[in-house]
TORLOZA-841448 format. One record per residue (C-alpha): x, y, z. Coordinates in pm, whole numbers. Example, Ala and Ser with C-alpha at 12.3 -4.5 7.8 and 13.67 -1.06 7.14 Angstrom:
% TORLOZA-841448
x,y,z
1230,-450,780
1367,-106,714
***
This chain:
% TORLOZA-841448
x,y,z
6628,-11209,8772
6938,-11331,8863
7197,-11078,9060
7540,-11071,8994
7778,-10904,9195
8036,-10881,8992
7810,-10682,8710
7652,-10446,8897
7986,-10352,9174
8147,-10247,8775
7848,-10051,8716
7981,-9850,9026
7575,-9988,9195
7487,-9994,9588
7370,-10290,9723
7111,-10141,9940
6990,-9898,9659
6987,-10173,9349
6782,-10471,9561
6594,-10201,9699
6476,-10067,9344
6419,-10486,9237
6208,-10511,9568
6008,-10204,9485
5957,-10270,9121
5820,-10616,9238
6105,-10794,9067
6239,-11145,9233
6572,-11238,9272
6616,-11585,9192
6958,-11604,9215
7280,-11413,9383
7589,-11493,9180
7890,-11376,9437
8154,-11264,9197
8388,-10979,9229
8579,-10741,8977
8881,-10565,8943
8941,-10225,9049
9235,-10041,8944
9363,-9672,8950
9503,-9647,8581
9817,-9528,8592
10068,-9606,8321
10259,-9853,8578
9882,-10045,8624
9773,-9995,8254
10087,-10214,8205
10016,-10463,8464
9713,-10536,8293
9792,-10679,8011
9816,-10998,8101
9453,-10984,8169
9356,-10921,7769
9229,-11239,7656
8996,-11317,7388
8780,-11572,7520
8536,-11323,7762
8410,-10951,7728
8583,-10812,7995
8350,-10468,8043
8530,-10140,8177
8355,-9886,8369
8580,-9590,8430
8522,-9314,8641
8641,-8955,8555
8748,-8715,8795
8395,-8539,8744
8219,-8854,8883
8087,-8957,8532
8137,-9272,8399
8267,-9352,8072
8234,-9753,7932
8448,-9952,7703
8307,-10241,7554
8677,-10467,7684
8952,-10432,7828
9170,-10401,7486
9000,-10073,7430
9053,-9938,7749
9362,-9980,7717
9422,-9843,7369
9261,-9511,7478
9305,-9271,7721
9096,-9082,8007
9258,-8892,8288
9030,-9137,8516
8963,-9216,8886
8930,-9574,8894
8885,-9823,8651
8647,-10144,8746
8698,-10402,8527
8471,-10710,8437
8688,-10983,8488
8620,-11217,8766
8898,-11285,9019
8875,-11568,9241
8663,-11459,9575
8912,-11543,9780
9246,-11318,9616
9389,-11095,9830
9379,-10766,9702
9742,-10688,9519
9975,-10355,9546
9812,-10277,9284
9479,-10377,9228
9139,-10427,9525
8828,-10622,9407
8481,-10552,9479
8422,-10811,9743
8308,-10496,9907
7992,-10550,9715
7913,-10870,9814
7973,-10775,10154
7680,-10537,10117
7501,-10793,9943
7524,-11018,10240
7398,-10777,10470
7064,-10683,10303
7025,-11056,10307
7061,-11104,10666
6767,-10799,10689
6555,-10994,10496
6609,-11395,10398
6380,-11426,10174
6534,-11213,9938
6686,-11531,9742
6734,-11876,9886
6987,-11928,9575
7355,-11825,9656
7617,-11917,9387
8003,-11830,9337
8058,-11763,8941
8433,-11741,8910
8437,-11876,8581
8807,-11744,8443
9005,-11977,8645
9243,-12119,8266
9248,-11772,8146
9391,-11598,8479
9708,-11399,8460
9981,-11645,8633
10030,-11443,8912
9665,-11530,9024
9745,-11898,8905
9894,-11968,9249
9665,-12283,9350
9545,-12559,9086
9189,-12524,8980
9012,-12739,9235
9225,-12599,9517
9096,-12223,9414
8743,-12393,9456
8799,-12492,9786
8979,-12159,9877
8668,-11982,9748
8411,-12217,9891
8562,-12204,10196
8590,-11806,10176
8167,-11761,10095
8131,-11973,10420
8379,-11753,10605
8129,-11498,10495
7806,-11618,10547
7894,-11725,10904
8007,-11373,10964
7652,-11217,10874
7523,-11512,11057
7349,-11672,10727
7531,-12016,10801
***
């Protein structure tokens, strides 16, 4: 199967604990898609902020976690919005270049990839197949449009080799 990131940092998974339950269930990776999400606290300022990211052309999956630890899921982003849940944290399926800064108001879940990384470095034959699937680059809010497309490829190319050198994979 292929791993991505992205899908299973909004789905609140470990690293460690999700390849470790593929390994043990005998199930190969073929490929690691590095991606990374948004994570919010939603407040009414950041419910606001995020607008800009309701688009029509891609899902955009929220995972929200209440102050209980349970999760709730919205199917995109609009609905999310439209209701309301006195919740944690909000991680939101949109993919944000690799290499974006966290924001005053948002983080990513690089973190994830980060762990991702190191389980990779214990064993290298996890997957031989590394891939960066920012795929939202024409429907980013323009604050994140700060670089033309093929300089934001570069940027996050050059950011997975920062990376990989720094778990000694490159």
């Amino acid at each position: 199967m292929n791993y991505d990131t992205c899908h299973l940092a909004v789905e609140y998974e470990e690293p460690e604990s999700a390849l470790g339950a593929l390994r043990e269930a005998g199930i190969r990776i073929s490929k690691l898609h590095l991606s990374a999400a948004l994570i919010v606290r939603p407040d009414e300022a950041t419910r606001a902020r995020l607008k800009p990211f309701e688009e029509d052309v891609y899902l955009h999956q929220v995972v929200e976690r209440l102050p209980d630890g349970s999760l709730n899921r919205h199917r995109d982003l609009d609905v999310a919005l439209a209701t309301y849940n006195p919740a944690e944290e909000w991680r939101i399926h949109f993919h944000i270049p690799l290499h974006s800064p966290d924001g005053d108001w948002f983080a990513s879940t690089r973190g994830h990839i980060d762990g991702v990384l190191r389980e990779l470095k214990k064993d290298p034959a996890l997957c031989t197949h590394l891939e960066m699937e920012t795929y939202t680059w024409e429907v980013l809010p323009a604050e994140m449009k700060n670089r033309e497309v093929v300089d934001q490829l570069v940027g996050e190319y050059e950011w997975t080799l920062e990376q990989l050198r720094a778990h000694d994979l490159a």
